[in-house]
N, CA, C and O atoms as a Maestro MAE file, in Angstrom:
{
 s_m_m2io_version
 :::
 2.0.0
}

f_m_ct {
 s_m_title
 :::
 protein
 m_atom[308] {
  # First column is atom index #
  i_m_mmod_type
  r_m_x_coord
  r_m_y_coord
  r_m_z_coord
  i_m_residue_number
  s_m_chain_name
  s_m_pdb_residue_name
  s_m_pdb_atom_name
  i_m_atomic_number
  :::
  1 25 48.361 97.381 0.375 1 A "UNK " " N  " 7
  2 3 48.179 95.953 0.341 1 A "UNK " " CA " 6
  3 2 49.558 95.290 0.357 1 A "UNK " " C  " 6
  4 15 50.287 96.007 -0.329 1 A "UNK " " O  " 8
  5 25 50.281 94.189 0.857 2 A "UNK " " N  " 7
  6 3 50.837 93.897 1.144 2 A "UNK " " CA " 6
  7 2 51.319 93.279 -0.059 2 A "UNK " " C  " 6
  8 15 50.498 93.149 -0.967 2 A "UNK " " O  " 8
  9 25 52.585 92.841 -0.255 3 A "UNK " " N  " 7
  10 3 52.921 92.365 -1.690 3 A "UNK " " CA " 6
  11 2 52.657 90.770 -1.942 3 A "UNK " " C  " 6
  12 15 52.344 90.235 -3.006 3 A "UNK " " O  " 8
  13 25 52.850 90.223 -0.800 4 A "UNK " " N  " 7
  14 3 52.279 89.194 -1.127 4 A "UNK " " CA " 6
  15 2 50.658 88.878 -1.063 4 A "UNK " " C  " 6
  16 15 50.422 87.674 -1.163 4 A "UNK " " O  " 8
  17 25 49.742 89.544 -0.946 5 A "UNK " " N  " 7
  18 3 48.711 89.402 -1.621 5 A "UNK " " CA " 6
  19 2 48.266 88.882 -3.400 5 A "UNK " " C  " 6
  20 15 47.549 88.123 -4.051 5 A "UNK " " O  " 8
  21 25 49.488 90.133 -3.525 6 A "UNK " " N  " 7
  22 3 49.341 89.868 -5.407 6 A "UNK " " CA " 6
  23 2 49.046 88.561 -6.195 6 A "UNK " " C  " 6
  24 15 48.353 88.490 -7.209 6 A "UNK " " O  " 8
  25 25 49.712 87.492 -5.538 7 A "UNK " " N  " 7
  26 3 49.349 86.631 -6.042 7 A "UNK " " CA " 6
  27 2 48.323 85.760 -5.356 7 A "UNK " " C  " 6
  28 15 48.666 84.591 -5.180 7 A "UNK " " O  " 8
  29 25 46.874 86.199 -4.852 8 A "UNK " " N  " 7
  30 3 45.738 85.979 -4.687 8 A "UNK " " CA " 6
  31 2 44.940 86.033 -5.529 8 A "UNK " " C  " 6
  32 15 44.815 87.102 -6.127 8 A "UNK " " O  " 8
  33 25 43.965 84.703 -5.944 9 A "UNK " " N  " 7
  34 3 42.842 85.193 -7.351 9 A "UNK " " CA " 6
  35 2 42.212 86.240 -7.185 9 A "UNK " " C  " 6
  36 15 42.421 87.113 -8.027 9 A "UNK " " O  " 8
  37 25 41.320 86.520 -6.174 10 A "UNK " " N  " 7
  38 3 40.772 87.425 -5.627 10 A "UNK " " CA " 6
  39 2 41.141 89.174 -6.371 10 A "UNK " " C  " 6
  40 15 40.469 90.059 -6.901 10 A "UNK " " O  " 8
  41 25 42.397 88.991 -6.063 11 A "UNK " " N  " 7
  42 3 43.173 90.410 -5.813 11 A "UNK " " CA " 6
  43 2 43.222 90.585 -7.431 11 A "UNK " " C  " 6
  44 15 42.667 91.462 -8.093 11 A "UNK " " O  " 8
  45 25 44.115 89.411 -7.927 12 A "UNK " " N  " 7
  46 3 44.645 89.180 -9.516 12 A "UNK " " CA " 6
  47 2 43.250 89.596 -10.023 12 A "UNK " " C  " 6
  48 15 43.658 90.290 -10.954 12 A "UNK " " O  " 8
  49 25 41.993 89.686 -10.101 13 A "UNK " " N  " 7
  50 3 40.618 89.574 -10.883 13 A "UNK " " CA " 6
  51 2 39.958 90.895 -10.896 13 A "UNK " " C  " 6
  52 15 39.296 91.472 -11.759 13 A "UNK " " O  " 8
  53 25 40.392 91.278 -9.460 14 A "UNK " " N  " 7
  54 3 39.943 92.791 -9.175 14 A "UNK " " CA " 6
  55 2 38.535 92.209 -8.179 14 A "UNK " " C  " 6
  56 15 37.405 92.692 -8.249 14 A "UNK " " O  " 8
  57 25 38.838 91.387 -7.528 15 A "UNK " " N  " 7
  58 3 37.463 91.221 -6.815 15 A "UNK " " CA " 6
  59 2 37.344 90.885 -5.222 15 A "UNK " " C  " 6
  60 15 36.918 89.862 -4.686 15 A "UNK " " O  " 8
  61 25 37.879 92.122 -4.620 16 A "UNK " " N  " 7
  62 3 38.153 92.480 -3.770 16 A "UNK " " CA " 6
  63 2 37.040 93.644 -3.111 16 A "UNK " " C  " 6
  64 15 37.253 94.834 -3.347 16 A "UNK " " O  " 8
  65 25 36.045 93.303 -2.413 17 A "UNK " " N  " 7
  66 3 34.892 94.270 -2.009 17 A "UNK " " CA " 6
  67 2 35.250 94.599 -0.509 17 A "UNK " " C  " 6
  68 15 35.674 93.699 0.215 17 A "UNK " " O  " 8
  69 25 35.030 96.271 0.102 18 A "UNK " " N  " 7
  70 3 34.890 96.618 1.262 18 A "UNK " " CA " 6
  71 2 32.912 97.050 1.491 18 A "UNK " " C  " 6
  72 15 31.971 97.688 1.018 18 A "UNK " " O  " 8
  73 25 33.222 96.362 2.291 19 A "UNK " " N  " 7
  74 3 31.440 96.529 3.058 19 A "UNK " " CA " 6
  75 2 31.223 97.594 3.302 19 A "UNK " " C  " 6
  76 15 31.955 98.237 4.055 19 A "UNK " " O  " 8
  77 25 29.911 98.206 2.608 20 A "UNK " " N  " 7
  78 3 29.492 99.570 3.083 20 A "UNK " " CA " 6
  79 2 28.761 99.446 4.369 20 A "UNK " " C  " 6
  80 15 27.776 98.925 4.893 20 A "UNK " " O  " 8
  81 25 29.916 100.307 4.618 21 A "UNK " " N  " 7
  82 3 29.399 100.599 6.192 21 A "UNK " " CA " 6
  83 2 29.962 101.915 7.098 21 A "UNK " " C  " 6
  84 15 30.646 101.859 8.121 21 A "UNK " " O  " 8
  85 25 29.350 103.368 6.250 22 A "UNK " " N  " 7
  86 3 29.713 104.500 6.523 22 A "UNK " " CA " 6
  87 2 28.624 104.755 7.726 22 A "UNK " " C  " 6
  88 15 28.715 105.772 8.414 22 A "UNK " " O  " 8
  89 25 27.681 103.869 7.927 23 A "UNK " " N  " 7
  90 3 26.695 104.353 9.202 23 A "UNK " " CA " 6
  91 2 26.640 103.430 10.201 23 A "UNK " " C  " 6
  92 15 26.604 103.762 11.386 23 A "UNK " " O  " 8
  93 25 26.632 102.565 9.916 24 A "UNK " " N  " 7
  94 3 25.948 100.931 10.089 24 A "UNK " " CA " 6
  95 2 26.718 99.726 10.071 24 A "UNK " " C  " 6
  96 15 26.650 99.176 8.971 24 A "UNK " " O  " 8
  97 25 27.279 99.249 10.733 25 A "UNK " " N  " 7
  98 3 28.400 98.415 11.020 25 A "UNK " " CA " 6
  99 2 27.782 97.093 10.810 25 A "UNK " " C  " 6
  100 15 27.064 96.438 11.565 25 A "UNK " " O  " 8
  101 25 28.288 96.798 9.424 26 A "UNK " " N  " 7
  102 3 27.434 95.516 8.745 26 A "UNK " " CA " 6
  103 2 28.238 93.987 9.489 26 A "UNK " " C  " 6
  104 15 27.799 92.858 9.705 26 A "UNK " " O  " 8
  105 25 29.818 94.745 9.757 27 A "UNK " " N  " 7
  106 3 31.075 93.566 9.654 27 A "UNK " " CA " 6
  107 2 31.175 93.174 11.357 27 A "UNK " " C  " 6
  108 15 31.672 92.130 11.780 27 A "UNK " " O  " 8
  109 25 30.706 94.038 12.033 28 A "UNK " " N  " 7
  110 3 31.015 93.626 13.217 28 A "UNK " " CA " 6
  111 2 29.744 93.267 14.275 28 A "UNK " " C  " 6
  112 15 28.546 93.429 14.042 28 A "UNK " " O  " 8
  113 25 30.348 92.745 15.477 29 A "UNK " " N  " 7
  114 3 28.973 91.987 15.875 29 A "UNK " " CA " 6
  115 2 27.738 93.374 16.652 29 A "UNK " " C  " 6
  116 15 27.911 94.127 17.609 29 A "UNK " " O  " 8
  117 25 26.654 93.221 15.792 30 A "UNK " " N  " 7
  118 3 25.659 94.196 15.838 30 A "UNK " " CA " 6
  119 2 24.408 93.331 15.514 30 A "UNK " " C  " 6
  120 15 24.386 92.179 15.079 30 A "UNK " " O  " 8
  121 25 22.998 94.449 15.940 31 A "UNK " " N  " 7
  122 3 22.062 93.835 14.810 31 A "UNK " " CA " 6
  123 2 22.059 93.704 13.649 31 A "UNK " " C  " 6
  124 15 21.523 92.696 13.188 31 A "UNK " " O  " 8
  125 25 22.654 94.673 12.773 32 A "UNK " " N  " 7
  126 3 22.974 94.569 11.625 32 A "UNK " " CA " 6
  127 2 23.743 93.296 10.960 32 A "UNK " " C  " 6
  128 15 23.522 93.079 9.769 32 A "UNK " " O  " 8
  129 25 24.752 92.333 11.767 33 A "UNK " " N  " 7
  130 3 25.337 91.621 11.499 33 A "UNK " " CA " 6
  131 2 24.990 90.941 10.675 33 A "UNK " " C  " 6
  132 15 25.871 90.760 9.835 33 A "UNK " " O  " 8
  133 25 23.787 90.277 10.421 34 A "UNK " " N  " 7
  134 3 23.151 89.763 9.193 34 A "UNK " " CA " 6
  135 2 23.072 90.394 8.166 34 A "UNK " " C  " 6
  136 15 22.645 89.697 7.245 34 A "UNK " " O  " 8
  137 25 23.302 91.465 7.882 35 A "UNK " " N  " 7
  138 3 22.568 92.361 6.768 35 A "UNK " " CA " 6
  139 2 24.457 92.126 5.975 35 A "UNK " " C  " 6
  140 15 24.511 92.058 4.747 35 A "UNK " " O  " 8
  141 25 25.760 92.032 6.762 36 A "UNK " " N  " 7
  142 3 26.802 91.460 5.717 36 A "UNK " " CA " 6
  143 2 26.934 90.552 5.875 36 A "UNK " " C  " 6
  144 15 28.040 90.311 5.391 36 A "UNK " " O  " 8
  145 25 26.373 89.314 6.455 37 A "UNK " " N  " 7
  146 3 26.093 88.387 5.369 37 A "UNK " " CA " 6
  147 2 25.265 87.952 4.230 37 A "UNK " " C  " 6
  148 15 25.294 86.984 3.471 37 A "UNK " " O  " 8
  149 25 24.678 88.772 4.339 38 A "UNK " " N  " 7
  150 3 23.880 88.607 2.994 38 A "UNK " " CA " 6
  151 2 24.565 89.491 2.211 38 A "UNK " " C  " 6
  152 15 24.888 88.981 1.138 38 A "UNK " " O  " 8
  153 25 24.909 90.637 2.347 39 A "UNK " " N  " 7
  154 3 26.177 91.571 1.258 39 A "UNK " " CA " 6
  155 2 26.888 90.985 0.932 39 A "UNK " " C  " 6
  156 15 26.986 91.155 -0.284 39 A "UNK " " O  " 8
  157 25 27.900 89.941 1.446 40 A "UNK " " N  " 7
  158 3 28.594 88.894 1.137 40 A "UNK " " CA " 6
  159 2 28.629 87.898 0.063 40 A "UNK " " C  " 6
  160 15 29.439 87.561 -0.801 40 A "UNK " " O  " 8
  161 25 27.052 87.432 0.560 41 A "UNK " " N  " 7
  162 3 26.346 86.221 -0.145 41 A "UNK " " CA " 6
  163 2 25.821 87.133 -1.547 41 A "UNK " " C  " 6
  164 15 26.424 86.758 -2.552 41 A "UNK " " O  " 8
  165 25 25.232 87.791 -1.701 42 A "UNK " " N  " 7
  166 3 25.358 88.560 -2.947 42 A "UNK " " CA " 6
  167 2 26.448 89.069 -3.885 42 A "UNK " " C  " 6
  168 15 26.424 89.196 -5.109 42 A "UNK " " O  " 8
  169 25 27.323 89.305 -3.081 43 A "UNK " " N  " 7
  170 3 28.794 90.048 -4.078 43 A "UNK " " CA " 6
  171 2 28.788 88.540 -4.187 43 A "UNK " " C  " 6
  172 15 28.112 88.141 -5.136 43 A "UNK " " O  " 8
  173 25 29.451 87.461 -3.355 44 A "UNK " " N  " 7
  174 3 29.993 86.031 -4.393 44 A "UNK " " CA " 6
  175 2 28.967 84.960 -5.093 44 A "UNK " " C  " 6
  176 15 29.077 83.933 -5.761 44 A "UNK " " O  " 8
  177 25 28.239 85.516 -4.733 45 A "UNK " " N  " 7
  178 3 27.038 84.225 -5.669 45 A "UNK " " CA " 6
  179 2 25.814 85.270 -6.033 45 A "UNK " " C  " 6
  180 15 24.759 85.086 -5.425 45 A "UNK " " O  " 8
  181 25 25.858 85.992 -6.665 46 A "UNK " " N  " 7
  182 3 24.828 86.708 -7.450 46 A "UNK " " CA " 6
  183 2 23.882 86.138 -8.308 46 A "UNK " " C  " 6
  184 15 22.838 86.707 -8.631 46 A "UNK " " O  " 8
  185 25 24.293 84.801 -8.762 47 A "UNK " " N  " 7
  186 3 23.090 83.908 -9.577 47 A "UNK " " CA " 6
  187 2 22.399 83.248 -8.547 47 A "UNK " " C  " 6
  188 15 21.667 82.385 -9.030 47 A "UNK " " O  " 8
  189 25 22.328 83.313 -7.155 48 A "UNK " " N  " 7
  190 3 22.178 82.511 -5.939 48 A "UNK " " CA " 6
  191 2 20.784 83.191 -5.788 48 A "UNK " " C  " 6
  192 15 19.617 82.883 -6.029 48 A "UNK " " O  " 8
  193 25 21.768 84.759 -5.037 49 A "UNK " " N  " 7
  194 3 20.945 85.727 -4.286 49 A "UNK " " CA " 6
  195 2 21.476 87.002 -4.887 49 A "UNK " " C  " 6
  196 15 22.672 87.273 -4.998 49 A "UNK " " O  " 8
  197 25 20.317 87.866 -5.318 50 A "UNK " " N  " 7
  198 3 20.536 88.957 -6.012 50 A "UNK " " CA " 6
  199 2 20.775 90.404 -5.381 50 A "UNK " " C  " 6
  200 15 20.312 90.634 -4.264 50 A "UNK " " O  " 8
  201 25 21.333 91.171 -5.922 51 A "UNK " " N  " 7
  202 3 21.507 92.341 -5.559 51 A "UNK " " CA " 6
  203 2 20.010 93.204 -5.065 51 A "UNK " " C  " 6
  204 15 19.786 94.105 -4.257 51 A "UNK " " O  " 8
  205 25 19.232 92.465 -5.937 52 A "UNK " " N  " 7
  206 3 18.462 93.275 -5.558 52 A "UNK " " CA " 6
  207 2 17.098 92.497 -4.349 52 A "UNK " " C  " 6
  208 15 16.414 93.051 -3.489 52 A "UNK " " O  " 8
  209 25 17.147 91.162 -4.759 53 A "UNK " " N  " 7
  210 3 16.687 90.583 -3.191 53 A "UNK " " CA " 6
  211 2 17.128 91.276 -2.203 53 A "UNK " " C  " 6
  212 15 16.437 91.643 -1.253 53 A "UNK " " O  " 8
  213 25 18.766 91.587 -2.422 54 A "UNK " " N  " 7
  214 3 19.225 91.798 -1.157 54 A "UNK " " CA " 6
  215 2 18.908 93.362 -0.393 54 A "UNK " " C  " 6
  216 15 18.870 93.615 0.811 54 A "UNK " " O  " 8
  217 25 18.719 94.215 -1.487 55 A "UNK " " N  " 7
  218 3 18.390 95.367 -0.829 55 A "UNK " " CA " 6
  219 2 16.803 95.516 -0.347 55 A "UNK " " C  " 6
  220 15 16.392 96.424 0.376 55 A "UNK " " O  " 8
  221 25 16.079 94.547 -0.842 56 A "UNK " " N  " 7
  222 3 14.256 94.402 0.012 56 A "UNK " " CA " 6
  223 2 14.901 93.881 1.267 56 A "UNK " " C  " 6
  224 15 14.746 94.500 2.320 56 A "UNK " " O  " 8
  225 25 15.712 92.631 1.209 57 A "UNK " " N  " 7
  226 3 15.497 92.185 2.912 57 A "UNK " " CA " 6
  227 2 16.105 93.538 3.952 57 A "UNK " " C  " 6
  228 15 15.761 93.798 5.105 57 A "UNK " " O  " 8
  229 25 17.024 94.190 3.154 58 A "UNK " " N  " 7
  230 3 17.876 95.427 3.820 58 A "UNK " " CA " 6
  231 2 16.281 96.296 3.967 58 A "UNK " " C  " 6
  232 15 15.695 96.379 5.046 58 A "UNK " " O  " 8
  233 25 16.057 96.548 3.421 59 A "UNK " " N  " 7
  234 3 14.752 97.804 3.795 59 A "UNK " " CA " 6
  235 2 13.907 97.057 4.899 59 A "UNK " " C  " 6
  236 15 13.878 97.507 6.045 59 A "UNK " " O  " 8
  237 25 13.114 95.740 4.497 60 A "UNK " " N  " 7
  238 3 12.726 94.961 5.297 60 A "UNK " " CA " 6
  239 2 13.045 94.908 7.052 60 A "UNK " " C  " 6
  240 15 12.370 94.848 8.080 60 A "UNK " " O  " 8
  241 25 14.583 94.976 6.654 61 A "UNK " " N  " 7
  242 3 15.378 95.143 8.129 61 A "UNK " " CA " 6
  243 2 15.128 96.486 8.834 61 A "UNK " " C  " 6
  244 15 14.449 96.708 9.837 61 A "UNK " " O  " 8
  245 25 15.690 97.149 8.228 62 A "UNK " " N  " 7
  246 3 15.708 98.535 8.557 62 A "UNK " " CA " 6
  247 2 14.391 98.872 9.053 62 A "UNK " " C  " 6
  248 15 14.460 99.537 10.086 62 A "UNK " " O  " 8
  249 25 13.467 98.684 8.742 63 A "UNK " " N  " 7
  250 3 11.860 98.811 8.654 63 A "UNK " " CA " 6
  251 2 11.570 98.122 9.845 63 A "UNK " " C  " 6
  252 15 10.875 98.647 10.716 63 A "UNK " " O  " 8
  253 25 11.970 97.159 9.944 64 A "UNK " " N  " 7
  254 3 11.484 96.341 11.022 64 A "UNK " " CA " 6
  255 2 11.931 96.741 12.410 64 A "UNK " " C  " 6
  256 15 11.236 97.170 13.331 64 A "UNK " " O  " 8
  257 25 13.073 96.541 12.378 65 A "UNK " " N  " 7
  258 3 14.110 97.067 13.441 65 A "UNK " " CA " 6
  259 2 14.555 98.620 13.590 65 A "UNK " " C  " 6
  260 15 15.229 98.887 14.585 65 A "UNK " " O  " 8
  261 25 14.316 99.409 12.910 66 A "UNK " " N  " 7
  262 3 14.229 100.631 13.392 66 A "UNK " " CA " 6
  263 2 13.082 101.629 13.357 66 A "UNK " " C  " 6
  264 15 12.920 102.599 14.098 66 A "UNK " " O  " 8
  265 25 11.948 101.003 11.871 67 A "UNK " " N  " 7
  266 3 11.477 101.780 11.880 67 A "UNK " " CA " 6
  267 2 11.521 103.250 10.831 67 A "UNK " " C  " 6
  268 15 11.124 104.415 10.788 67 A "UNK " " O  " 8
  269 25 12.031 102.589 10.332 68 A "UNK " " N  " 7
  270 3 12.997 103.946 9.053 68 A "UNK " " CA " 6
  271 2 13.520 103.397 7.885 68 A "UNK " " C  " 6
  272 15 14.545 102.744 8.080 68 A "UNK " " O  " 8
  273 25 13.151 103.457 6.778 69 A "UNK " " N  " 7
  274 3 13.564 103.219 5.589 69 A "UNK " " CA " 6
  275 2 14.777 103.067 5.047 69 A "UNK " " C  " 6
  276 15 15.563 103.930 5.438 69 A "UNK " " O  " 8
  277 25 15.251 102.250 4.249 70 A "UNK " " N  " 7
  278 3 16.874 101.671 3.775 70 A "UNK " " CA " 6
  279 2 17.017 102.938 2.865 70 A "UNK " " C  " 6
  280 15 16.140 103.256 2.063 70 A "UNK " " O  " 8
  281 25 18.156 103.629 3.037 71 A "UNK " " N  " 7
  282 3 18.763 104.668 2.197 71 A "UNK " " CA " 6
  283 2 20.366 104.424 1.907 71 A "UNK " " C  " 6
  284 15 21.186 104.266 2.811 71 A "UNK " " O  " 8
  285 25 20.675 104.419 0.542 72 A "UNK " " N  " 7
  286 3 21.112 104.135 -0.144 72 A "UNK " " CA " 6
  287 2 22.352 105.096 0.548 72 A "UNK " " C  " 6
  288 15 23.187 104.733 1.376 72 A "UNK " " O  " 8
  289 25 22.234 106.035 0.112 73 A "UNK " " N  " 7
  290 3 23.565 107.212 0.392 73 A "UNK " " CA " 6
  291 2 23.721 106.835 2.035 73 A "UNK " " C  " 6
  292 15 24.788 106.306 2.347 73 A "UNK " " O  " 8
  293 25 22.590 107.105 3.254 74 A "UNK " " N  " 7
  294 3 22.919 107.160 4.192 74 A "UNK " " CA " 6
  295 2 24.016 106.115 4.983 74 A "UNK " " C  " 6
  296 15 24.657 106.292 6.019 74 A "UNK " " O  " 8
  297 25 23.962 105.055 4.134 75 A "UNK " " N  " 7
  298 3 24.643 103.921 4.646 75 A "UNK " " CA " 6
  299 2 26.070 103.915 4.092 75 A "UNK " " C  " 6
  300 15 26.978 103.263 4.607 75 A "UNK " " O  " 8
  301 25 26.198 104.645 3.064 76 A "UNK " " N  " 7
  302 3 27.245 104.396 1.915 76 A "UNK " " CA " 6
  303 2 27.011 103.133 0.961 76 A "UNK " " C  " 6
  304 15 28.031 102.686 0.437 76 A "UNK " " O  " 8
  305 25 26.183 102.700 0.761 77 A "UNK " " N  " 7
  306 3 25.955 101.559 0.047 77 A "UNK " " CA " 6
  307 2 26.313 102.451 -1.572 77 A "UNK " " C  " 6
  308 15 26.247 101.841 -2.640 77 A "UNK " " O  " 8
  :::
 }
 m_bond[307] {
  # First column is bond index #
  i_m_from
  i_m_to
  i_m_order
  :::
  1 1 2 1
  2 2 3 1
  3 3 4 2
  4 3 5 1
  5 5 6 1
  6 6 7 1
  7 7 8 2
  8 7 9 1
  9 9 10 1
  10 10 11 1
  11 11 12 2
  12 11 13 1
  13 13 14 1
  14 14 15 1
  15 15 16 2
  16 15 17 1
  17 17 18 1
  18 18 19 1
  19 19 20 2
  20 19 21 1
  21 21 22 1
  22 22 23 1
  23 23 24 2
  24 23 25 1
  25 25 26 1
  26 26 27 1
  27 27 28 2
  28 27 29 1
  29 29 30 1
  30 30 31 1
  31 31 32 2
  32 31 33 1
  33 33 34 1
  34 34 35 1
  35 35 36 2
  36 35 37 1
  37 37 38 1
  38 38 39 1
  39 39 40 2
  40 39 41 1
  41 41 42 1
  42 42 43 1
  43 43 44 2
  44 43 45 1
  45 45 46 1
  46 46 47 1
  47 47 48 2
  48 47 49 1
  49 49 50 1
  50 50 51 1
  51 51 52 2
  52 51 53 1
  53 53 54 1
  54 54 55 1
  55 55 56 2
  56 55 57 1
  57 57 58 1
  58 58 59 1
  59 59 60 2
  60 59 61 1
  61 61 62 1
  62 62 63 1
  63 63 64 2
  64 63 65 1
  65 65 66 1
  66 66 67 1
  67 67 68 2
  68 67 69 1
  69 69 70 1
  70 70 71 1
  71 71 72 2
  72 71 73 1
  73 73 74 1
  74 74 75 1
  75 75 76 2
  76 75 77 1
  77 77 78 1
  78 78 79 1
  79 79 80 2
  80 79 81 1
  81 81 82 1
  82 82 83 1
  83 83 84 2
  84 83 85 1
  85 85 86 1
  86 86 87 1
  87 87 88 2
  88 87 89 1
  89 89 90 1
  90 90 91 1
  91 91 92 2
  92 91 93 1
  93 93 94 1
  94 94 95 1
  95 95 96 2
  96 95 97 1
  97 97 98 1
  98 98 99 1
  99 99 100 2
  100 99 101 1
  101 101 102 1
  102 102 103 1
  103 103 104 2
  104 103 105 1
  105 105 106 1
  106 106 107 1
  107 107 108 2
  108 107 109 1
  109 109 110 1
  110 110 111 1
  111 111 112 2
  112 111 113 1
  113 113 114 1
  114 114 115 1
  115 115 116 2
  116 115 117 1
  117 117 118 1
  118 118 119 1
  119 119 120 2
  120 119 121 1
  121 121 122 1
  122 122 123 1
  123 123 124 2
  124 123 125 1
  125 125 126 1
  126 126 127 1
  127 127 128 2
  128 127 129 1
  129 129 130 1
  130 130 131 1
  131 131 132 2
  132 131 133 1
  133 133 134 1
  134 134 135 1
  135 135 136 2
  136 135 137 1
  137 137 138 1
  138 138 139 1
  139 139 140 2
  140 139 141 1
  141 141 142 1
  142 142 143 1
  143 143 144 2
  144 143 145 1
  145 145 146 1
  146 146 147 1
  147 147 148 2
  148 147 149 1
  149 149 150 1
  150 150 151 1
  151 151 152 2
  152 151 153 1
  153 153 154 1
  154 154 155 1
  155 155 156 2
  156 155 157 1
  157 157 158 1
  158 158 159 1
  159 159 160 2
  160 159 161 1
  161 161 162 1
  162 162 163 1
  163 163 164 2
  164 163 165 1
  165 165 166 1
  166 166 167 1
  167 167 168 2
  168 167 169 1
  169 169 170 1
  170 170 171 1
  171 171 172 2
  172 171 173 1
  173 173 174 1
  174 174 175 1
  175 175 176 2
  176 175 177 1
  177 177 178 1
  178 178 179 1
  179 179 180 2
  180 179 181 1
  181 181 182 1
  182 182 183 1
  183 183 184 2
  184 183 185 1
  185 185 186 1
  186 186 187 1
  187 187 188 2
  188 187 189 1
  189 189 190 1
  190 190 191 1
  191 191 192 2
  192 191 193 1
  193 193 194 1
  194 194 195 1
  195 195 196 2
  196 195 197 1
  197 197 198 1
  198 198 199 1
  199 199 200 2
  200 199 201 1
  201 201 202 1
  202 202 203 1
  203 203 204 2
  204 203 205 1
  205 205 206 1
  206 206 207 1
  207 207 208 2
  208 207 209 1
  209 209 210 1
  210 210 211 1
  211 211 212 2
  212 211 213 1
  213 213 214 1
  214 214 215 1
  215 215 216 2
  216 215 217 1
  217 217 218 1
  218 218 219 1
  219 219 220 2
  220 219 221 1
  221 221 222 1
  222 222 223 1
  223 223 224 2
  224 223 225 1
  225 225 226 1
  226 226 227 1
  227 227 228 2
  228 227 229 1
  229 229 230 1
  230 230 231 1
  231 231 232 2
  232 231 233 1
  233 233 234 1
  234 234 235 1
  235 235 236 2
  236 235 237 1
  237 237 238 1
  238 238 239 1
  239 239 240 2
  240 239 241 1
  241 241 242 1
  242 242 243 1
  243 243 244 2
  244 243 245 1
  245 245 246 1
  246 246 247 1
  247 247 248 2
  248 247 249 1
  249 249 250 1
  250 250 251 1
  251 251 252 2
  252 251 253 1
  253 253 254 1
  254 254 255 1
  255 255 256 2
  256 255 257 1
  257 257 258 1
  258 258 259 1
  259 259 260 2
  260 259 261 1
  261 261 262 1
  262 262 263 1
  263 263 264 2
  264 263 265 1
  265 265 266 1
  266 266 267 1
  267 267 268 2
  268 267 269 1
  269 269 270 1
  270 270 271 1
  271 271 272 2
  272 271 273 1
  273 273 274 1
  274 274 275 1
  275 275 276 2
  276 275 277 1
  277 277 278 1
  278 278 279 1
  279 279 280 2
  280 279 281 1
  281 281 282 1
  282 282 283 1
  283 283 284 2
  284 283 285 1
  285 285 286 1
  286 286 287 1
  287 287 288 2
  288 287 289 1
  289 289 290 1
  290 290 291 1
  291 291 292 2
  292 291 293 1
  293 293 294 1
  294 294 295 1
  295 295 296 2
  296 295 297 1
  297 297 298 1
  298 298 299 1
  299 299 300 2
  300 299 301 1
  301 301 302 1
  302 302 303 1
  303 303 304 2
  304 303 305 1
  305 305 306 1
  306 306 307 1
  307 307 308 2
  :::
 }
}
């Protein structure tokens, strides 16, 4: 990380998240593309939209669009 980061709240708080995305390319433009924004919208507003809303619409997705159930490990989530 670069040194001038350090003085970012973000960084200073420890709240700095990388998107799981060991299968499934949440960050870049895909179908999936929706599925980090809502990862997003959950890590910063969790009293909003919950962690765990967020993993039904993820199965929901997955289900819909592929056909195959949201797995936890498979994604790296």
């Amino acid at each position: 990380m670069p040194p001038t980061w350090q003085n970012v709240t973000a960084v200073k708080e420890k709240q700095i998240f990388l998107v799981p995305t060991d299968k499934d390319s949440w960050e870049y433009p895909s179908l999936s593309t929706c599925l980090g924004f809502l990862w997003m919208l959950c890590k910063m507003y969790p009293d909003y939209y919950s962690e765990e809303e967020f993993l039904q619409e993820v199965d929901l997705f997955y289900e819909t669009a592929y056909g195959m159930k949201f797995d936890l490990e498979f994604l790296g989530y």
